[in-house]
C-alpha positions in Angstrom: 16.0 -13.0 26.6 12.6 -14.0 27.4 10.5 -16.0 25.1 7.0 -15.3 24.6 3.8 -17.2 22.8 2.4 -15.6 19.5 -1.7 -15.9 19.5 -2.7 -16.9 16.4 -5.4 -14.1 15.2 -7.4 -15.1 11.8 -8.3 -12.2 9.9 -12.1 -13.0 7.7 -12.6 -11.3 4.7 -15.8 -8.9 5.2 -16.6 -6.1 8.3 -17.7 -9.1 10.8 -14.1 -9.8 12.3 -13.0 -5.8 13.0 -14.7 -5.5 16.6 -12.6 -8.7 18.1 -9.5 -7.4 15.8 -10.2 -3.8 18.0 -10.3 -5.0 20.9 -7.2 -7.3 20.6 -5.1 -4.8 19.6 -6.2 -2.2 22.3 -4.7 -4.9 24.6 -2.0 -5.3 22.8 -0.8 -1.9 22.5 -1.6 -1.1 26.2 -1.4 -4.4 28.4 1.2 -6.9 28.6 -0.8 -9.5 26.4 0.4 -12.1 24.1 1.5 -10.7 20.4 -0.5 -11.5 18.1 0.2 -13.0 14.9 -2.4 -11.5 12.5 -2.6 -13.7 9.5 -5.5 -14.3 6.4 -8.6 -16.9 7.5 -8.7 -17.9 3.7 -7.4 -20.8 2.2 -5.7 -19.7 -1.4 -1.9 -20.1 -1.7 -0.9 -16.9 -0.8 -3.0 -16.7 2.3 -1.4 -19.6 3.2 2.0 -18.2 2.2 1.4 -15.4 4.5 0.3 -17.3 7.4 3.4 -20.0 7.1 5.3 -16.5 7.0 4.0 -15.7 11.1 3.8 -19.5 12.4 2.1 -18.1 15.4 3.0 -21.8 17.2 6.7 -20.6 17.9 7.7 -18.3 20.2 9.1 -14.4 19.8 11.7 -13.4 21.6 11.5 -10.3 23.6 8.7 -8.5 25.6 8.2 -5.5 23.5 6.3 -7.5 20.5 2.9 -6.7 19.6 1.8 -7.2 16.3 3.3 -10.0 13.6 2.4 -8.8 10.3 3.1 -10.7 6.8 4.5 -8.8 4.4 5.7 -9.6 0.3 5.9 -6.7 -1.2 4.6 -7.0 -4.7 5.2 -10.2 -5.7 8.0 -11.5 -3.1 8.0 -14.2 -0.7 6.2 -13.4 1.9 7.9 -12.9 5.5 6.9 -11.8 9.3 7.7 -8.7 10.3 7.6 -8.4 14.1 6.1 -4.5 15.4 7.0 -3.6 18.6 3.8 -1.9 20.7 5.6 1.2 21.5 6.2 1.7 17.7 2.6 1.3 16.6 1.6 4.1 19.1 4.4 6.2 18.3 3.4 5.7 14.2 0.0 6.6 15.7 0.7 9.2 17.4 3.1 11.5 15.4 0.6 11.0 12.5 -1.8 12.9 14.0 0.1 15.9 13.3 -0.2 15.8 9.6 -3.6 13.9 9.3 -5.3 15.8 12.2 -7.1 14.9 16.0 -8.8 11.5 16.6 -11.7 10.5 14.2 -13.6 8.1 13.1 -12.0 5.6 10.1 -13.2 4.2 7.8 -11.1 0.8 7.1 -11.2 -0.3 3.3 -7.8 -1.9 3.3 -6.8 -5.6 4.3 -6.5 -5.6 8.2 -3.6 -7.8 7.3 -1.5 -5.3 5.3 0.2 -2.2 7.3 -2.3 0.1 6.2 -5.5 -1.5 6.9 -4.0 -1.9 10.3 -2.5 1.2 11.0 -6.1 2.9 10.2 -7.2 0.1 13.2 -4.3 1.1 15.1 -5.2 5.1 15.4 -8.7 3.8 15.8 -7.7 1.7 18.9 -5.4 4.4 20.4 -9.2 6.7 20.3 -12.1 6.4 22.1 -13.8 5.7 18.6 -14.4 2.5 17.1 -14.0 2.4 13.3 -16.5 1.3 10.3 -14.7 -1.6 8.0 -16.0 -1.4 4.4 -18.0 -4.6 3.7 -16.0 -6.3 1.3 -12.6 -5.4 3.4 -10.1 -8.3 3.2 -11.7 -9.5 -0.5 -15.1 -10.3 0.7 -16.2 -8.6 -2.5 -14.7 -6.3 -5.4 -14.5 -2.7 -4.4 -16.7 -1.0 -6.2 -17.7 2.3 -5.9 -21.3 2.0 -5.5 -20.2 -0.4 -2.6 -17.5 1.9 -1.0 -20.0 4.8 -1.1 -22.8 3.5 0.8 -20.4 2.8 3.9 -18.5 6.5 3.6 -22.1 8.2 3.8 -22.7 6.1 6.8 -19.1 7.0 8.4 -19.7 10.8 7.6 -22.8 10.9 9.0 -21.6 8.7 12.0 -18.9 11.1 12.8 -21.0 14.5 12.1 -22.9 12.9 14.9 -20.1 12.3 17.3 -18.7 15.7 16.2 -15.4 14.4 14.6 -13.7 14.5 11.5 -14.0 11.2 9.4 -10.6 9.8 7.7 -9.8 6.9 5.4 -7.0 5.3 3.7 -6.8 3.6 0.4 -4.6 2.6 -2.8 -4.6 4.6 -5.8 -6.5 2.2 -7.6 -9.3 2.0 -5.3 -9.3 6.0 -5.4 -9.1 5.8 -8.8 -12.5 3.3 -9.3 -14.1 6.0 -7.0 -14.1 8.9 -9.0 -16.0 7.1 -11.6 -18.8 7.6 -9.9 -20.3 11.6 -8.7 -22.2 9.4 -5.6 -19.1 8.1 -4.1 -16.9 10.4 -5.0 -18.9 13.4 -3.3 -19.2 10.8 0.1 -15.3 11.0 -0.4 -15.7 14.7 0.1 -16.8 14.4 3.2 -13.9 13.0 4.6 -11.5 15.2 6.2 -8.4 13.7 5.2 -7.7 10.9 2.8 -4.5 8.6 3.4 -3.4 7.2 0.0 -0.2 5.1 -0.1 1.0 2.1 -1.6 2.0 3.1 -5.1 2.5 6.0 -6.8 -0.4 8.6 -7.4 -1.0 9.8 -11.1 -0.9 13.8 -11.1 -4.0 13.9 -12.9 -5.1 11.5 -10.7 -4.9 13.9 -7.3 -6.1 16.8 -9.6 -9.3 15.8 -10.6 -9.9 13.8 -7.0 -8.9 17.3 -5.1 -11.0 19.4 -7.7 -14.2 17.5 -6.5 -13.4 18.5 -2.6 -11.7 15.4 -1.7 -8.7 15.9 0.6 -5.8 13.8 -0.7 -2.6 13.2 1.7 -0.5 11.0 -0.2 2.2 8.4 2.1 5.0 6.8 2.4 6.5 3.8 4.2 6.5 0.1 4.8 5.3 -2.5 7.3 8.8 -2.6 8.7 8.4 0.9 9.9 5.1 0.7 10.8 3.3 2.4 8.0 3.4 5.5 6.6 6.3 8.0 7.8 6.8 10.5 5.0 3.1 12.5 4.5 3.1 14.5 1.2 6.8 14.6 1.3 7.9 15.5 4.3 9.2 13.0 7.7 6.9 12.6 10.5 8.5 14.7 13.8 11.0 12.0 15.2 11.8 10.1 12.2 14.7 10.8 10.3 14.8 9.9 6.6 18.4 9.6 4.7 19.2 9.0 1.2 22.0 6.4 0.9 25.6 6.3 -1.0 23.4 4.5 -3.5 20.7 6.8 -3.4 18.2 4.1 -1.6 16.0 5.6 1.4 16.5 4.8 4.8 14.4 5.5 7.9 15.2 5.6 11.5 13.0 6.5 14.6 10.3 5.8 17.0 8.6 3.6 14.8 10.7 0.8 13.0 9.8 -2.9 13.5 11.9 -5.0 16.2 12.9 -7.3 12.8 11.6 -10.4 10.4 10.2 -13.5 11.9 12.6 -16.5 11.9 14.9 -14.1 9.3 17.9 -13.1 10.7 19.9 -12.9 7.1 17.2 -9.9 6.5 17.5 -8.4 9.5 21.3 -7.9 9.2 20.6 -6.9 5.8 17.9 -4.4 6.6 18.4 -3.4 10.4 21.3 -1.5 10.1 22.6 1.2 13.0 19.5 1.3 14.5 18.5 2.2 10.7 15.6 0.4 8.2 17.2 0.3 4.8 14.8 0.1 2.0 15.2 -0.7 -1.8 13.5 2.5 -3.0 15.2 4.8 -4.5 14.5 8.2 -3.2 16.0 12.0 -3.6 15.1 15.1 -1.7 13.7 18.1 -3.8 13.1 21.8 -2.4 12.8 20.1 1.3 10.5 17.1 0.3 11.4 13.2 -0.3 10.2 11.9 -3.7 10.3 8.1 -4.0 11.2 7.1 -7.7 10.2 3.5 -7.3 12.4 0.1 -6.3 16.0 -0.1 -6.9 15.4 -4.0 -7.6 12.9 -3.1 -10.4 15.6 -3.7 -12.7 15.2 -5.6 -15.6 17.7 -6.5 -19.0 15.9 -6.0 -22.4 18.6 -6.9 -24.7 21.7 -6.3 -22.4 19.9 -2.6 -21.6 18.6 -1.9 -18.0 14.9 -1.0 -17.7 13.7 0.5 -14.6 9.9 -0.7 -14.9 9.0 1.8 -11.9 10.9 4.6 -14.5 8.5 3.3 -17.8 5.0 3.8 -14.6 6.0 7.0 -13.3 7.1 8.3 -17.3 3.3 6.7 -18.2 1.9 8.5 -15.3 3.0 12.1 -16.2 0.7 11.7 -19.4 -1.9 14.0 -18.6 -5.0 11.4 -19.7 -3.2 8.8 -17.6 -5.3 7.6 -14.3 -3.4 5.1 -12.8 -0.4 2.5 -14.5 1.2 -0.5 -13.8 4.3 -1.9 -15.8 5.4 -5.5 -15.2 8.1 -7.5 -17.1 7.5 -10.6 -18.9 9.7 -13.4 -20.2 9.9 -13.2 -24.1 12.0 -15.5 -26.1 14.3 -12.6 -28.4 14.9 -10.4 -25.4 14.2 -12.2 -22.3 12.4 -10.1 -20.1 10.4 -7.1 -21.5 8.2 -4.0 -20.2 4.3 -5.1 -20.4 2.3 -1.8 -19.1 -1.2 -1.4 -17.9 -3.0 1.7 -18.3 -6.4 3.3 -16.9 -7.0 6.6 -18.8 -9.1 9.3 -17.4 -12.4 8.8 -19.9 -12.9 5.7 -22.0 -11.0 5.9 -25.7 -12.8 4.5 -28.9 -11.5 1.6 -30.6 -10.8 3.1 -33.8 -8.3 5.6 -31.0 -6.6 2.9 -29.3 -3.7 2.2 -31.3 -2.7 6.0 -31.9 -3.2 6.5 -27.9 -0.5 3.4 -27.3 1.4 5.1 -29.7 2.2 7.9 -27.9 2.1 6.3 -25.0 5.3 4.7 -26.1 6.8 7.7 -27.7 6.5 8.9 -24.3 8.1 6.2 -22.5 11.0 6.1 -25.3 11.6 9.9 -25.0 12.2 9.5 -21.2 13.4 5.9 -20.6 15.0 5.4 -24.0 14.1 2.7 -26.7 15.0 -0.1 -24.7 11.7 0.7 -22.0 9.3 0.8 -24.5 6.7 -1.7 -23.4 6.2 -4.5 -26.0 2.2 -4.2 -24.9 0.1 -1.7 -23.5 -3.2 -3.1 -22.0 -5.4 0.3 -21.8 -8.3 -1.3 -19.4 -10.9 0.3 -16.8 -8.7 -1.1 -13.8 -5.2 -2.4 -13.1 -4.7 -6.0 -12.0 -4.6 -5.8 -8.6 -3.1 -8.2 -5.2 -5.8 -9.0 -2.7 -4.1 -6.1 -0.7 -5.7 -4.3 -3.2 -2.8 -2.9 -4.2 -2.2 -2.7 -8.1 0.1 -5.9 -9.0 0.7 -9.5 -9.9 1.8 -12.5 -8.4 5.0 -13.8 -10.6 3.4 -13.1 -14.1 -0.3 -14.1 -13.1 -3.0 -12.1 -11.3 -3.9 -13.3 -8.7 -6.7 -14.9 -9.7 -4.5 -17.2 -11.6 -4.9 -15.8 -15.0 -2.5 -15.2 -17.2 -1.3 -11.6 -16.7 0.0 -11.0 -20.3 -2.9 -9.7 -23.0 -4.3 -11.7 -25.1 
């Protein structure tokens, strides 16, 4: 098999870097260029994680690759994941189905995760170029004063090119922008919005779609290429299975050729032609619902705690924004629940401790006593992973603070 050179491609933080990243992959995807190995230009620990995970100075094997993307998950070890160029178009093209025709994008993700590129990826297969939010990549904090200066711009741009305007972002990022009436109404103006990642609060998608935004949540992973499940339901080509043990696997068009330098994962992963995830998934009246990682597991005092169980039960309280539970080592029981919540309109102090009360009433009544977070931090945003994806990196944020409350 032949053996071709990766070329390294450093991603800046900020809008500067999207033009060259453009025009690399439309080469890429359609010429018989080098694959590039798209890693952070930043120096922190996990940029240079995820770098270390492509090592763009070895070869790949194979002609199809195109894109080497790093991937960790949440809080994970960071790993390549090889895309092939006929799967980036495919996941480009079958999307267009549920989203709609070629537009203009607005990229507010990390052109380093899968869907910061994949909104670069429809833009390349167009004849538009897309707009990159300033502070893309963590060149600033997304704010929604920020975010909405650069969606009027994109909604005007495309009214004038006579297209429809599109975006995609994490629910937390959705969630800061319906704080303010100025961004959330340049939302509006968007013809579809992608939002994947982590799960979306009900309340959430009400009050964002009751203000004329038009929400499409997602579903997928970098190892097949982004988003393959759209508001429940498989794109055309991709077939979605629950497994014996009721994890969800994808096959199709548009599943990555493997990891980079990671064959154990690949036999554990790759199966039949198959990507085998650890969500846990279940089909209901003809749609997928994810219910969170199988490896979300935790043992509070010999009981098992699904901390995805103790966010979604959190999430179906109907003041509940957004919510994030995490476990944390604790001395009598090990490992316990810690949750994060954003409600939908600030709480007075005097309220708080009745609110976390029946927050974990709530989470008792579904989860049983064993979930009940030891700590609910009620806060205006969730700690969040420079993906911008709600999260923390092994019990810290990842700024390096402590992620426990004080």
């Amino acid at each position: 098999m032949n053996q071709r050179a990766v070329m390294r491609f450093p991603i800046s933080a900020g809008a500067a870097g999207l033009p060259a990243c453009v025009a690399a992959l439309r080469a890429v995807l359609h010429t018989d260029t080098a694959p590039l190995g798209l890693v952070p230009a930043g120096s922190a620990p996990h940029e240079r994680a995820m770098a270390a995970a492509v090592e763009a100075d070895a070869p790949v094997a194979g002609d199809e690759a195109g894109v080497i993307l790093p991937t960790s998950g949440a809080t994970g070890e960071p790993r390549g994941v090889v895309l092939g160029r006929a799967g980036l178009r495919a996941a480009a093209r079958l999307s267009m189905t549920p989203i709609g025709p070629p537009g203009l994008w607005l990229a507010a993700l990390p052109l380093t995760s899968i869907g910061g590129l994949m909104c670069v990826v429809r833009a390349a297969e167009s004849e538009f170029d897309p707009v990159a939010w300033p502070g893309i990549g963590g060149a600033e904090r997304f704010t929604p004063e920020s975010f909405a200066a650069t969606a009027q711009e994109t909604v005007l741009q495309a009214q004038h090119l006579g297209v429809p305007a599109y975006t995609s972002l994490v629910p937390t990022q959705l969630t800061r922008v319906l704080r303010s009436g100025t961004a959330t109404d340049a939302l509006a103006g968007f013809r579809r919005v992608l939002v994947g990642g982590a799960a979306l609060s009900p309340r959430t998608r009400a009050i964002a779609e009751s203000r004329g935004i038009k929400i499409m949540t997602t579903y997928g992973a970098t190892e097949t290429c982004g988003g393959v499940i759209y508001d429940g339901a498989p794109l055309a080509e991709v077939d979605v299975t629950i497994t014996e043990a009721g994890t969800i696997a994808v096959g199709g068009p548009t599943l990555a050729l493997g990891y980079r330098f990671r064959p154990d994962l690949d036999r554990e992963h790759f199966v039949d032609g198959r990507f085998l995830t650890a969500d846990l998934g279940r089909w209901r009246d003809g749609h997928l619902d994810v219910l969170g990682r199988s490896d979300n597991v935790i043992k509070v005092g010999g009981v098992k705690v699904s901390t995805t169980a103790v966010t979604e039960a959190l999430l179906s309280h109907p003041r509940v924004l957004d919510a994030l539970t995490v476990a944390v080592p604790n001395a009598e029981w090990g490992l316990v629940p810690t949750a994060y919540v954003v409600l939908d309109d600030p709480i007075p102090e005097a309220a708080l401790a009745a609110m976390r009360e029946e927050l974990s009433d709530l989470v008792s009544e579904r989860c049983g006593r064993a979930a009940r977070p030891r700590e609910i931090v009620v806060g205006s945003e969730l700690p969040q992973l420079p993906s911008g994806k709600a999260g923390i990196f092994g019990g810290k944020h990842p700024s390096g603070r402590d992620s426990r409350p004080t």
